[in-house]
C-alpha positions, 0 to 999 in steps of 0.5 A: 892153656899156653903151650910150653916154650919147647913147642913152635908154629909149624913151616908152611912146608912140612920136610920130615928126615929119617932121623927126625921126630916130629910131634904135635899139639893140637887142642881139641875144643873146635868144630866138629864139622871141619873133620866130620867128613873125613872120617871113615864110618868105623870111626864115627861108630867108635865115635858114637860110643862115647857117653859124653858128647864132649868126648864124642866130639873129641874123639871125631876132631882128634882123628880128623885132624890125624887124617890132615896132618898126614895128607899133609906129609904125604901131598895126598887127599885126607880123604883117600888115606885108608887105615890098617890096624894091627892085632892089638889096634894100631893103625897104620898107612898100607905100603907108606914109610910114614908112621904115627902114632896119637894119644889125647886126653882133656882137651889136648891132642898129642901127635907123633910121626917118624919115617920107617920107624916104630913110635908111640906117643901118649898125654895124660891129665894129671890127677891128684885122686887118681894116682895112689899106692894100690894103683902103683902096685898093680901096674907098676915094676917092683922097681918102679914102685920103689922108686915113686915111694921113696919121692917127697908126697909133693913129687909123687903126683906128676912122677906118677904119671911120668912113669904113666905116660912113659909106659903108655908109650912104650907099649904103644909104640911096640904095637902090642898094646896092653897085651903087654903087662905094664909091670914087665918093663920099667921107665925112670920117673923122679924129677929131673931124672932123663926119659929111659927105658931101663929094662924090658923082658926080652932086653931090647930096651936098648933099641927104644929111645924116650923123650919126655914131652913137655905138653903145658900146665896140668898134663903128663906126656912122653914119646917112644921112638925106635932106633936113635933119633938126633931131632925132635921138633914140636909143632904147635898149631891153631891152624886146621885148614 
């Protein structure tokens, strides 16, 4: 699958400002055994529950690749780098001003970092039979709900997984996972219509800024980031070594 035009090789030398973003593409289909070293032994027992082999391999690629492109920002050994988690499971680098957040789905690794600030990030695959008013119902807004109903049929799917992913992220970037109900906020969703967080339950949706991330042909992506942000920058790479 080809990235999408937004998407450039990354600079030999990585530079990321404080009012930058910069988010990566990374396909997950390659040897397992470049990243299996790197990886802590929680991870490769989260690894190991997958059922699929595919998905076990995935999963191993797409965190050592994340320890990779960290040791890359912060000149230090992949192998070094030691992973605190949150209440609800976001990881996150002890007494570094670097934050991350990843998300993948078939085949498709989506990385976001910032400097003192909080991101999410999360990429679907998107799913004709997966989408339907029943889910909608139960884990979108009222408003939310209204909104994709009202759309032509030929809209619906890819504005179902707009709003997904744009909710994914949210809460990701919150930290508070799915602690947070899906339907106490709403996103936008229709085509054409901006990334926004148009309201939450505590009124801080001004604090967040959303972009939509044009990820390729058949996948859904959004970024969350707090605070303003003047430059995103994606980076697309073949590149793991």
């Amino acid at each position: 699958m080809s990235a999408t035009s937004i998407w450039s090789s990354p600079p030999a030398a990585l530079s990321l400002e404080t009012n930058e973003v910069h988010v990566w593409r990374l396909e997950l289909e390659r040897p397992l055994e470049r990243f299996i070293e790197l990886l802590e032994p929680d991870e490769l027992s989260r690894a190991n529950r997958f059922h699929f082999e595919k998905d076990r391999k995935h999963f191993g690629v797409a965190r050592g690749f994340l320890r990779v492109l960290l040791g890359r920002y912060l000149k230090r050994d992949p192998k070094q780098l030691k992973f605190t988690y949150g209440p609800y499971g976001k990881p996150a680098l002890p007494d570094e001003e670097l934050r991350f957040n990843m998300s993948h789905s078939h085949g498709i690794a989506l990385y976001a970092l910032t400097r003192g600030r909080d991101v999410g990030v999360d990429v679907e695959y998107v799913r004709a039979d997966f989408t339907s008013d029943d889910i909608a119902r139960r884990f979108f807004s009222p408003s939310e709900v209204d909104s994709l109903c009202g759309l032509p049929a030929g809209d619906r799917v890819e504005s179902f997984f707009r709003c997904w992913t744009r909710k994914e992220a949210y809460i990701k970037a919150t930290g508070r996972g799915l602690s947070q109900p899906l339907d106490g906020f709403d996103v936008t969703l229709a085509p054409g219509e901006n990334a926004a967080l148009l309201r939450t339950a505590d009124g801080s949706h001004e604090r967040w800024s959303m972009a939509n991330i044009e990820v390729g042909p058949g996948y859904a992506g959004a970024l969350v980031v707090e605070g303003p942000v003047t430059t995103i920058r994606y980076w697309n790479t073949d590149d793991t070594d």
